[in-house]
C-alpha positions as CSV (number, residue, x, y, z in Angstrom):
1,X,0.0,7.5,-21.4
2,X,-2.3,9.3,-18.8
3,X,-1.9,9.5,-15.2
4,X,-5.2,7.1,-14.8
5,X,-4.5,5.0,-17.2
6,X,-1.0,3.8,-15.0
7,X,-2.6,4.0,-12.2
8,X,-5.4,1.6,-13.3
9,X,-2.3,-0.6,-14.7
10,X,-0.4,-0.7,-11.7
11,X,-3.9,-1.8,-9.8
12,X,-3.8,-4.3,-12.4
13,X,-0.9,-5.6,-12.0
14,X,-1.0,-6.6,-8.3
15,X,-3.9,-8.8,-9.3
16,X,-3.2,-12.3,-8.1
17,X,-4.4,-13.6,-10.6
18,X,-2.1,-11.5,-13.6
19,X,1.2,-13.2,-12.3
20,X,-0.5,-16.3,-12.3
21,X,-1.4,-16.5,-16.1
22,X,2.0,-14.7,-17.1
23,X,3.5,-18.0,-15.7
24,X,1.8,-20.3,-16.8
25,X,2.0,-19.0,-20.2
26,X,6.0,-18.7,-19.9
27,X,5.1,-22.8,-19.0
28,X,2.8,-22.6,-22.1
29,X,5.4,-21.3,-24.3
30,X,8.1,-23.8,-22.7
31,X,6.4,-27.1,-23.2
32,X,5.5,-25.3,-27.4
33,X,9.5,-24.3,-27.9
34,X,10.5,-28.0,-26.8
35,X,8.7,-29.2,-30.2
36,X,10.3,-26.4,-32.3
37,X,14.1,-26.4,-30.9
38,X,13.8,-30.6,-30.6
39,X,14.8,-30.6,-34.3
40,X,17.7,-28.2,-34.2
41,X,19.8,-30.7,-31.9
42,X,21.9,-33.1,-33.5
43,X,20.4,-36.6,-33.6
44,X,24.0,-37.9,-31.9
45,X,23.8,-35.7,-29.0
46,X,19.9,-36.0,-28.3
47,X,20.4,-39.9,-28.2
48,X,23.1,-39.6,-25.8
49,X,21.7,-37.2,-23.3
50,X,18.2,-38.6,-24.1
51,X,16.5,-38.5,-21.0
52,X,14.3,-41.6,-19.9
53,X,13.5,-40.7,-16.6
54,X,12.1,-36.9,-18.3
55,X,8.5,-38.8,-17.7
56,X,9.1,-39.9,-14.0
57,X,10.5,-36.2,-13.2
58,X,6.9,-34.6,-14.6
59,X,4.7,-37.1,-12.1
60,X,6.6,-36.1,-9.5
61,X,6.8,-32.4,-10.3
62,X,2.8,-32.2,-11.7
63,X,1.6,-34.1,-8.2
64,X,4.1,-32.1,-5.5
65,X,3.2,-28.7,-7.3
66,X,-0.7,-29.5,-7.0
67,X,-0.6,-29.9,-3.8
68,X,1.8,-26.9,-2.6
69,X,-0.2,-25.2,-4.7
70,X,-3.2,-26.0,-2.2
71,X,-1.5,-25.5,0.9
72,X,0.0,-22.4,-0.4
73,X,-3.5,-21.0,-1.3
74,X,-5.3,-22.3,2.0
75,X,-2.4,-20.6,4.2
76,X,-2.8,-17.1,2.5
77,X,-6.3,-17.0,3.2
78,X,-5.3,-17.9,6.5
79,X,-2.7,-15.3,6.7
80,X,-5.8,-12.4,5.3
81,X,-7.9,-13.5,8.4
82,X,-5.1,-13.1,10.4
83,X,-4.4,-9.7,9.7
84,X,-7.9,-9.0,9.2
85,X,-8.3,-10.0,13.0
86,X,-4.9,-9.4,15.1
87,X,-4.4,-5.7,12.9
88,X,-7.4,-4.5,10.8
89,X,-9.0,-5.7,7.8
90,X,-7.6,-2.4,6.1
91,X,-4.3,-4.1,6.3
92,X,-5.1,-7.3,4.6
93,X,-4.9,-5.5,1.2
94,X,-1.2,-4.7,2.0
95,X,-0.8,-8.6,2.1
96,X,-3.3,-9.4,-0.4
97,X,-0.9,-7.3,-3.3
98,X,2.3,-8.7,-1.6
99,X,4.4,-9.6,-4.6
100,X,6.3,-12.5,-2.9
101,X,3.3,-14.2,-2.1
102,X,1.3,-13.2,-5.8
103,X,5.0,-14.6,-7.3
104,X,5.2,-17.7,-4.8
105,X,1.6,-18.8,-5.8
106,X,2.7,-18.2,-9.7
107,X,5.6,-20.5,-10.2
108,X,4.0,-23.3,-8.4
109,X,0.5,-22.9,-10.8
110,X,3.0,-22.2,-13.5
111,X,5.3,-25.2,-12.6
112,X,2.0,-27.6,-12.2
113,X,0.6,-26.5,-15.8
114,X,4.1,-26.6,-17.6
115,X,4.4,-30.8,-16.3
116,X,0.6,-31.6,-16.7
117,X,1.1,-30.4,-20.3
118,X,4.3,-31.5,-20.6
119,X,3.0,-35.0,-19.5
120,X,0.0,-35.1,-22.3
121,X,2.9,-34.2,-25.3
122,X,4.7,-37.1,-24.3
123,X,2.5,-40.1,-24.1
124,X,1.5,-38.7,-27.1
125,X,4.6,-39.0,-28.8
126,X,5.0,-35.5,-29.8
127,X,8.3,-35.0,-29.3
128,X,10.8,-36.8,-30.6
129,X,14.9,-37.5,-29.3
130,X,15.8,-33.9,-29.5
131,X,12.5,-32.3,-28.1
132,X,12.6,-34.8,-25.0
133,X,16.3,-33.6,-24.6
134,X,14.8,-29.7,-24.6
135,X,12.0,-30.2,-22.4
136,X,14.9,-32.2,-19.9
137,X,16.2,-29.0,-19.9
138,X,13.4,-27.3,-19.3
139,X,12.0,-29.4,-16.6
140,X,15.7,-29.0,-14.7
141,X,15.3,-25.1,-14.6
142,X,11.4,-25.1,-13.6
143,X,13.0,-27.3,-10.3
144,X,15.5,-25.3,-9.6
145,X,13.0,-22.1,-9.7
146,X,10.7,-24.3,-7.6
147,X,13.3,-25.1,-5.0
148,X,14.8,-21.4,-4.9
149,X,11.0,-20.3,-4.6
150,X,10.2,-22.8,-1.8
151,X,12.9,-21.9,0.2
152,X,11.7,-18.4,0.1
153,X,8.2,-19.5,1.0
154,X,9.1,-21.5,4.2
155,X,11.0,-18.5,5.9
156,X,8.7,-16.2,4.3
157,X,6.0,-17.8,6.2
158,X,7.6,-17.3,9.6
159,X,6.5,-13.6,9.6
160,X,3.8,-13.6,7.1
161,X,0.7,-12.5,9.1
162,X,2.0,-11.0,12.5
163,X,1.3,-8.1,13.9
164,X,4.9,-6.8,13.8
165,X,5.1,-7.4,10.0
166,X,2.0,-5.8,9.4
167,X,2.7,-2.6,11.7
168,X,6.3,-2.6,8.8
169,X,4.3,-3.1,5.9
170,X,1.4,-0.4,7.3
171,X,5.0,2.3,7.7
172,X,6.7,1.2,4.2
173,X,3.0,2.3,2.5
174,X,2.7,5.3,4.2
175,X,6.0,6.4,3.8
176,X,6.1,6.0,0.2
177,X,2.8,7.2,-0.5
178,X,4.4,10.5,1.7
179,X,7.6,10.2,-0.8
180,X,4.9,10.7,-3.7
181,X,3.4,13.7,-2.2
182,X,6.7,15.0,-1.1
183,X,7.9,14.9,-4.7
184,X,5.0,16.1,-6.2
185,X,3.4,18.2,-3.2
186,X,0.3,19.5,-5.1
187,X,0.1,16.1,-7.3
188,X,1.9,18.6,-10.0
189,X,-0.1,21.6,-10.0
190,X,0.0,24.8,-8.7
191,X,-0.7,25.8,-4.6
192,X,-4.1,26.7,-4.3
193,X,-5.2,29.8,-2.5
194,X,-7.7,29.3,0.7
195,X,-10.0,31.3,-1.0
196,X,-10.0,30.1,-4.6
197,X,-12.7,28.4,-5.8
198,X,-14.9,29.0,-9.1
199,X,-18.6,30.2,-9.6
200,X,-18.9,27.0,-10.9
201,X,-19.1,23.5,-9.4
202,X,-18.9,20.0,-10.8
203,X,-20.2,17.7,-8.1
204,X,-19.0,14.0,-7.6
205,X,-21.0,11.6,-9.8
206,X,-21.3,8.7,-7.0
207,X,-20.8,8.3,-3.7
208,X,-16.9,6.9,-2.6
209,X,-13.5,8.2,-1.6
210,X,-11.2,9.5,-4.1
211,X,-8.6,7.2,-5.1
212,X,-6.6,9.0,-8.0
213,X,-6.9,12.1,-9.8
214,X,-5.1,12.7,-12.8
215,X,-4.1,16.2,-13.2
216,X,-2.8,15.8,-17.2
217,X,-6.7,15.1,-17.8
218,X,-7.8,18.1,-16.0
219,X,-5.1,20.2,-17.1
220,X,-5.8,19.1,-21.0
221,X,-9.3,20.4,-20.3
222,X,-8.5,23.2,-18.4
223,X,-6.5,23.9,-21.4
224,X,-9.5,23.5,-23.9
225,X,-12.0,25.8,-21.7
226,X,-9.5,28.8,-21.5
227,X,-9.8,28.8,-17.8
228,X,-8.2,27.5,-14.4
229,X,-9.7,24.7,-12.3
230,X,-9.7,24.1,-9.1
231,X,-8.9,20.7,-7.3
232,X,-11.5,20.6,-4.0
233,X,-10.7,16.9,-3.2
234,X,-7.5,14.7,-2.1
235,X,-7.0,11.2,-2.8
236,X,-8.9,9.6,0.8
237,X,-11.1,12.5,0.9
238,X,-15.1,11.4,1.1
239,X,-17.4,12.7,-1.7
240,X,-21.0,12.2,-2.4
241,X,-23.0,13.6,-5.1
242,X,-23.8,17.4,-3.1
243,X,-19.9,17.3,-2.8
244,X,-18.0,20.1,-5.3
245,X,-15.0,17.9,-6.1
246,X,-13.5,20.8,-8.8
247,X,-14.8,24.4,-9.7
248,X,-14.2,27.2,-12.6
249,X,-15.3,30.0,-13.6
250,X,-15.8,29.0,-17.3
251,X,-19.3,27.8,-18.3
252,X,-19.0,24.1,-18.7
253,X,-21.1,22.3,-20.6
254,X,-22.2,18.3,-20.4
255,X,-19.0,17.1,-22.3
256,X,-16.6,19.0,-19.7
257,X,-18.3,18.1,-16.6
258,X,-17.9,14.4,-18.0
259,X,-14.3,14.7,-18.8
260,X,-13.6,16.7,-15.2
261,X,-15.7,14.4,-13.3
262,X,-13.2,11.2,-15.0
263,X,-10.2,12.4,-13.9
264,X,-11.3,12.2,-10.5
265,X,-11.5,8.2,-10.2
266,X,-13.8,7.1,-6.9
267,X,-14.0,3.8,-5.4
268,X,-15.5,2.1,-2.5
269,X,-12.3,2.4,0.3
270,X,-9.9,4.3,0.5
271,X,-6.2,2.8,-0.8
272,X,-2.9,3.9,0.4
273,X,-1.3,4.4,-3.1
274,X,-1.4,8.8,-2.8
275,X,-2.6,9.5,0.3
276,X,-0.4,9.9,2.9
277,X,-2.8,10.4,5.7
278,X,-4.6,6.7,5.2
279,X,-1.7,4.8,6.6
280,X,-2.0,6.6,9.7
281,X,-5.5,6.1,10.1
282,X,-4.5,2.4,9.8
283,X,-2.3,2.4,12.5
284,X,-4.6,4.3,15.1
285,X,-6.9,1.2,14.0
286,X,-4.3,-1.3,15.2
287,X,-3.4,0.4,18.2
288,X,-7.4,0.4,18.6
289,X,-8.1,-3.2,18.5
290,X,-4.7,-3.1,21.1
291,X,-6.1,-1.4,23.2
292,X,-9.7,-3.0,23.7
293,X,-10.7,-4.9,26.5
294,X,-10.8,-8.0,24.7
295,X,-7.3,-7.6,23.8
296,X,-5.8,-5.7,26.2
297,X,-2.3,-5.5,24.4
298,X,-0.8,-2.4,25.1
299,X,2.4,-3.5,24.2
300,X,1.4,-3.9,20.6
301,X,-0.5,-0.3,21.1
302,X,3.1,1.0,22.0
303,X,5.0,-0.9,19.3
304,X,2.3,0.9,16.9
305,X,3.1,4.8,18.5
306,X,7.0,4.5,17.8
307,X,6.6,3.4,14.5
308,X,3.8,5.9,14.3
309,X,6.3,8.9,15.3
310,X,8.9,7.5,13.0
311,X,6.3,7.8,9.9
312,X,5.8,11.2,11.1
313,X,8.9,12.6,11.0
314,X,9.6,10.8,7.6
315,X,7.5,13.2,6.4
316,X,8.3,16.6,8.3
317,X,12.1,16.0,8.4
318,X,12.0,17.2,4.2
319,X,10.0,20.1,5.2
320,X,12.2,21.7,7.6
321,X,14.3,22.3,4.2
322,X,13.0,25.6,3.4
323,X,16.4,26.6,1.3
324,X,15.4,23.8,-0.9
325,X,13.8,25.3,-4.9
326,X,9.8,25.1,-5.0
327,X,8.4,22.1,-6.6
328,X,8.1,22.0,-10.3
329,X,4.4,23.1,-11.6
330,X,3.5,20.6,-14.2
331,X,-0.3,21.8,-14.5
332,X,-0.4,25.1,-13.8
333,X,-3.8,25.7,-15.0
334,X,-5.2,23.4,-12.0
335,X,-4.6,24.7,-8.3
336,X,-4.5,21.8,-5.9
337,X,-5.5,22.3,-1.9
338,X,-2.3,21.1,0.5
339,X,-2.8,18.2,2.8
340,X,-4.1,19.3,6.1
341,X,-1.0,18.3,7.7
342,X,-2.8,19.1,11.5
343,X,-4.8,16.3,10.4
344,X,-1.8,13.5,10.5
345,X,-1.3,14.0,14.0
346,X,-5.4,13.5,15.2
347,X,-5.0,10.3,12.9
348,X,-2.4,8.9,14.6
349,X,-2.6,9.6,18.2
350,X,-6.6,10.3,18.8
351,X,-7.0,6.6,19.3
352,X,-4.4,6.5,21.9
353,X,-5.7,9.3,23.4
354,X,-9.3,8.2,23.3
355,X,-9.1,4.3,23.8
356,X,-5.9,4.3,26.0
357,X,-7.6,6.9,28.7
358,X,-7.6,4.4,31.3
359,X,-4.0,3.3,31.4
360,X,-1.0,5.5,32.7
361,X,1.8,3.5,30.9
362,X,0.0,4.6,27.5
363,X,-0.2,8.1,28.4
364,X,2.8,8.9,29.4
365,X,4.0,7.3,26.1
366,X,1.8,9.1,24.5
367,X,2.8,12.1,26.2
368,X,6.4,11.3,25.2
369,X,5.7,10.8,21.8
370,X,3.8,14.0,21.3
371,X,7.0,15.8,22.9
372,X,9.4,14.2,20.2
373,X,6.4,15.4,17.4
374,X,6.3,18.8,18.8
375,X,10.7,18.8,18.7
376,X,9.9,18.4,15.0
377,X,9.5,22.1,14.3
378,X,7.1,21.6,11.9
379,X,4.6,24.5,13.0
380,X,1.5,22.4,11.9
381,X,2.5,19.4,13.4
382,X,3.6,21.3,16.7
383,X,0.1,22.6,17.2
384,X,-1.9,20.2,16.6
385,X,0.4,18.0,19.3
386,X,0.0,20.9,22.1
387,X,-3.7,19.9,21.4
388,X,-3.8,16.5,21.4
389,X,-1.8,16.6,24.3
390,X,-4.6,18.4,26.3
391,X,-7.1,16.1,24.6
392,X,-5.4,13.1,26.2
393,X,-5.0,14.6,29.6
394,X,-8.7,15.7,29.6
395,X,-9.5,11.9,28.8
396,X,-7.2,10.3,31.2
397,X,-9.1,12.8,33.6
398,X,-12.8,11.1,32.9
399,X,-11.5,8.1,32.8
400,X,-11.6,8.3,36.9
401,X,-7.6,7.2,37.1
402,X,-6.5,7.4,41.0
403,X,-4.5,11.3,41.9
404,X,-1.1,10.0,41.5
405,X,-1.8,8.9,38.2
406,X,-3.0,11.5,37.0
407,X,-0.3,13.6,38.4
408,X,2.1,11.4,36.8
409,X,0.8,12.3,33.1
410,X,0.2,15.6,33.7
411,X,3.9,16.0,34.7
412,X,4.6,13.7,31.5
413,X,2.5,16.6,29.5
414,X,4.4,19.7,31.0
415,X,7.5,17.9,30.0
416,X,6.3,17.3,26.2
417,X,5.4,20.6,26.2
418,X,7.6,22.8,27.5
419,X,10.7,21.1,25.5
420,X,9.5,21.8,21.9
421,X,12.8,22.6,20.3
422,X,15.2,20.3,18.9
423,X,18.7,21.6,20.8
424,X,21.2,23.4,18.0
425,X,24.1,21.7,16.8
C-alpha cells in the first residue's frame, strides 16, 4: 500500500460520519443475527427467559437515544464555535477528528437505529421465542455500552471546548507530528545538499499547501527515469503553479510530471499530520487572540508560551544525541530539504513579541522563555532566540512603555542571553 494511499485512509477514517455507519451496521447486523441464532436456542429455555418487557426496553431505548443524539450533536457544534472563537478556528479541526466525541456520537446513532429496527421486526412478528430471547440479549449489551458511553460523555464535556484543553490538544499534535519527522527526518530519503537542485522543474499543478508527499511514489519513478529527484517542498509549505515543488536532471516527459506532481498531494489549509512547524503557528494564533485588546488575557497568552517552550524542547532534546546512528535512507534516489528549524522559534514567539509589545509582564516571560530555548544547545534554535530576543526588545521600545519598564526587560534580555548553557552534570 502507498504512503498516499494511508494517508488518504487515515483522513478517512476520522470522518464523523465513518464511525457512524460502522455502528449502525454492527446494530444492522445485531437486530439480522437475532432471526438466525433465534432457532438455535432450545424451545424450553427461550420460553422461560422469554422476555415480555424486550418491546417496552426498545421505546424507551429508540426515544432516549434520539434525543441524546440531538443534544449530543447541537453541543459539538457548540463546542467548534467555541474553539473557533476562545483559540482559533485552526483548532477546531483537532476537535472536529476527536475520536471520543466521533465514537460518543456513534453508539448513540447506532443504539437509536439497532431499537427502531429492532422495534419494526417485532410488531411484525419476525422473530419468534428464541429470537426475542437473542435480541433481549442484545438490547442488554447496547445499554450497558450506552451507559459506559454516557458516563464518558458527561465528564468529557467538562473540558471539551476550553481553552486549556485546546492549548493540550494543539501540543499532543505537534509533538507527534515532531515524533514523525524525528523518526523519519527527511520523510525517508536522503539529506539534500543546499545547492542541489535539477535543470529541470516540475511546478505545482494548483494553488494550496502541501499536505503529504509520498516518497515510495517518487522514489518508484525516480527509479524508472534512471535519475535522482529532488524534493523542494515540505508538508505546510505554500505552492502555486510558478512554484518548482521537485527537479531532476532527466528529461521528463508528460506521464512523469503527472506521476511526480501526484505524489505531492495539495489541499486548501494546511493540517498538522507531518508538519511539525503548523502547531506552532497555532499556538502564536492563540496567544494572538490573548493578547488583543478585546481580550486582553495575558494569562492565557502565558499559559500558551510554557507549553510553547515545552513543544520546543520535545523536539531539540533528541537532537542533542549526536552519538545516536543516522536515520535509515528508505528512498535514496529522492533528496529531501531539512525543516528550517530557525523557523520554529519566529512561529512561536513572533506573536508574543509583536502583539504583547505593550505589556512588561509578557516580556519578561518572554524574555525568560527565550533564555530556557537558547539553554537548549540546539545551535539553530539558539540563534534564532538571540534574535527574537532583540526583536522583542525593539518592539517593547515603540511601543512607548515608561524607562523603568523598559529597563526591566532589557535586564530580563541580558539575563536570557548571557546564560545560554545548560550547567554540566
Amino acid at each position: 500500500m502507498s504512503e498516499k494511499l494511508l494517508f488518504l485512509l487515515q483522513r478517512v477514517w476520522r470522518r464523523s460520519w465513518v464511525r457512524c455507519a460502522l455502528f449502525s451496521l454492527f446494530a444492522l447486523l445485531a437486530v439480522l443475527s437475532s432471526t438466525l441464532l433465534g432457532p438455535l436456542i432450545p424451545q424450553d429455555v427461550a420460553l422461560k427467559l422469554g422476555s415480555d418487557s424486550i418491546g417496552s426496553l426498545l421505546n424507551i431505548l429508540a426515544s432516549s437515544m434520539l434525543t441524546v443524539a440531538i443534544f449530543s450533536a447541537s453541543t459539538m457544534v457548540a463546542s467548534f464555535a467555541a474553539v473557533a472563537s476562545s483559540a482559533t478556528p485552526r483548532a477546531s479541526q483537532l476537535l472536529i477528528e476527536d475520536s471520543t466525541i466521533q465514537n460518543t456520537l456513534a453508539v448513540f446513532i447506532g443504539a437509536f437505529l439497532y431499537s427502531v429496527i429492532a422495534l419494526v421486526g417485532l410488531h411484525a412478528h419476525v422473530y419468534g421465542d428464541g429470537g426475542r430471547l437473542v435480541l433481549f440479549v442484545f438490547t442488554l449489551v447496547i445499554l450497558l455500552l450506552v451507559v459506559i458511553v454516557l458516563l464518558r460523555w458527561i465528564d468529557y464535556l467538562s473540558v471539551m471546548g476550553r481553552l486549556g484543553e485546546t492549548i493540550r490538544r494543539v501540543e499532543a499534535a505537534t509533538t507527534k507530528a515532531m515524533d514523525q519527522r524525528t523518526n523519519r527526518p527527511y520523510l525517508g530519503g536522503r539529506p539534500q545538499q543546499p545547492d542541489e537542485r535539477g535543470t529541470q522543474g516540475v511546478e505545482a499543478p494548483t494553488t494550496g499547501f502541501v499536505q503529504h508527499v509520498s516518497l515510495d511514489l517518487l522514489q518508484a519513478r525516480a527509479e524508472t527515469l534512471g535519475a535522482d529527484l529532488h524534493l523542494h517542498v515540505l508538508p505546510g509549505a505554500f505552492v502555486e503553479p510558478t512554484t518548482a515543488i521537485v527537479s531532476t536532471d532527466s528529461p521528463l516527459d508528460d506521464a512523469s510530471r503527472k506521476a511526480i506532481t501526484d505524489a505531492v498531494l495539495i489541499g486548501p489549509t494546511r493540517t498538522f499530520d507531518h508538519d511539525p512547524r503548523f502547531g506552532l503557528v497555532v499556538m502564536g494564533e492563540i496567544a494572538s487572540r490573548a493578547l488583543s485588546a478585546s481580550v486582553n488575557d495575558p494569562g492565557s497568552a502565558l499559559d500558551v508560551l510554557a507549553t510553547g517552550v515545552k513543544t520546543l524542547h520535545h523536539w531539540a532534546k533528541p537532537r542533542q544525541q549526536r552519538d545516536e546512528p543516522a536515520a535509515e535512507v528508505l528512498f535514496a534516489r529522492v533528496s529531501v530539504p531539512p525543516v528550517h528549524e530557525a523557523g520554529m522559534v519566529d512561529d512561536l514567539f513572533m506573536p508574543f513579541a509583536r502583539y504583547g509589545a505593550s505589556s512588561v509582564e509578557v516580556g519578561v516571560a518572554l524574555q525568560r522563555a527565550l533564555g530556557s530555548v537558547m539553554r537548549f544547545g540546539h545551535p539553530p534554535f539558539n540563534a534564532a532566540a538571540k534574535r527574537m530576543s532583540h526583536y522583542a526588545l525593539v518592539r517593547a521600545d515603540h511601543a512607548a512603555l515608561c524607562a523603568p519598564d523598559l529597563n526591566t526587560l532589557c535586564e530580563a534580555a541580558r539575563i536570557a542571553t548571557a546564560h545560554t548553557e545548560s550547567p554540566r552534570r
